[in-house]
N, C-alpha and C positions, 0 to 999 in steps of 0.2 A: 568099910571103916567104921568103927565105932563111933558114938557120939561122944563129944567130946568137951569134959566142962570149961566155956566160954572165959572164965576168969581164968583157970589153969592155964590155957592155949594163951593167954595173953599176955599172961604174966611171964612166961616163957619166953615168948615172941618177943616183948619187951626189953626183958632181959638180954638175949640176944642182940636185938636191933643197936638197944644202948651197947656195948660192948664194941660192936662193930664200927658207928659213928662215931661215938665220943669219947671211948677210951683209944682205940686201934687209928680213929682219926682215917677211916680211909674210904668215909660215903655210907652212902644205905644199901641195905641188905634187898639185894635182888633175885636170889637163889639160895632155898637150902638143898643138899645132895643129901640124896640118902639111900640103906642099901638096894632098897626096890622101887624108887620114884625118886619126885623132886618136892618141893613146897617154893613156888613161885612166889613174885611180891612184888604187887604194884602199890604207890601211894594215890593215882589219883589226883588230882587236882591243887589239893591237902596234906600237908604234914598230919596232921592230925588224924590223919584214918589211911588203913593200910588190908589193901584187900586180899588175899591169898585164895592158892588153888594146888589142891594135892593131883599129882599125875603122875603114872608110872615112865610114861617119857613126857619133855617138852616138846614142842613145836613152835614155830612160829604163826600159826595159827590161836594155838593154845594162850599165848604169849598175847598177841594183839586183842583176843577173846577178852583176857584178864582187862586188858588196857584198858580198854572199850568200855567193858563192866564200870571199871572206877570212873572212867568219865561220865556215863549213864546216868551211875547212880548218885556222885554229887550233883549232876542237874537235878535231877530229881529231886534231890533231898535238900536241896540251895536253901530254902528257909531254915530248914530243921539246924543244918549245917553251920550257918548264922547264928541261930540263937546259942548252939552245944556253944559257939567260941564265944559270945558273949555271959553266959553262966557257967563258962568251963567243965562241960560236958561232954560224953563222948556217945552216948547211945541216941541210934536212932530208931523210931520208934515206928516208923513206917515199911510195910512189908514187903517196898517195892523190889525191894531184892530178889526176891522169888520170880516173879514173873518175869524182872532181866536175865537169869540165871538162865529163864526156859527160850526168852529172845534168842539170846547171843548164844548161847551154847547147845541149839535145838540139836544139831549135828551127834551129839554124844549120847549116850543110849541110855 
C-alpha cells in the first residue's frame, strides 16, 4: 500500500464517520468493505481517536488485535491523551505505536 497523506486519510475518514453517526443517526462506523479487503475501526477507550487497519480479509483475531491496540495505546499515551482533551488536540507525539504494532500483531509478516 502506498503511503498515504495523514490529513487526506482523515479528512475522509471524518467525513465518512460524520455522515454515518450524525447525519444517518445509526452508530459508529466499524467496517469499511472494499473490493479487495476491509478498513476495520476501532475507537478505543476515546471518542476522540479512532484507530484503523487495512486487511484483505478480517478475523476475529485481526479484530481483537485492533482492539487491543487501542486499548494499549491509550494507556500508554493516558497523559498525552489528557492534555490533547484539555487543549483540544489530537496528535500524539509519541512513537509507541510502532513498537505495539510489532507486540500485537508479531504474528503477520
Amino acid at each position: 500500500m502506498k503511503n498515504v497523506h495523514e490529513d487526506m486519510y482523515s479528512s475522509i475518514f471524518e467525513g465518512v464517520r460524520g455522515f454515518s453517526s450524525e447525519i444517518l443517526k445509526v452508530g459508529k462506523l466499524k467496517e469499511i468493505f472494499l473490493d479487495d479487503g476491509k478498513l476495520l475501526i476501532d475507537y478505543g477507550d476515546s471518542s476522540n481517536y479512532y484507530f484503523t487497519l487495512f486487511a484483505k480479509k478480517s478475523s476475529k483475531t485481526l479484530i481483537d488485535g485492533l482492539r487491543y491496540f487501542a486499548e494499549r495505546f491509550c494507556e500508554v499515551n493516558s497523559e498525552e491523551i489528557k492534555e490533547n482533551q484539555q487543549f483540544g488536540t489530537k496528535e500524539i507525539t509519541n512513537r509507541s505505536g510502532d513498537e505495539l504494532i510489532q507486540e500485537i500483531f508479531s504474528f503477520i509478516p
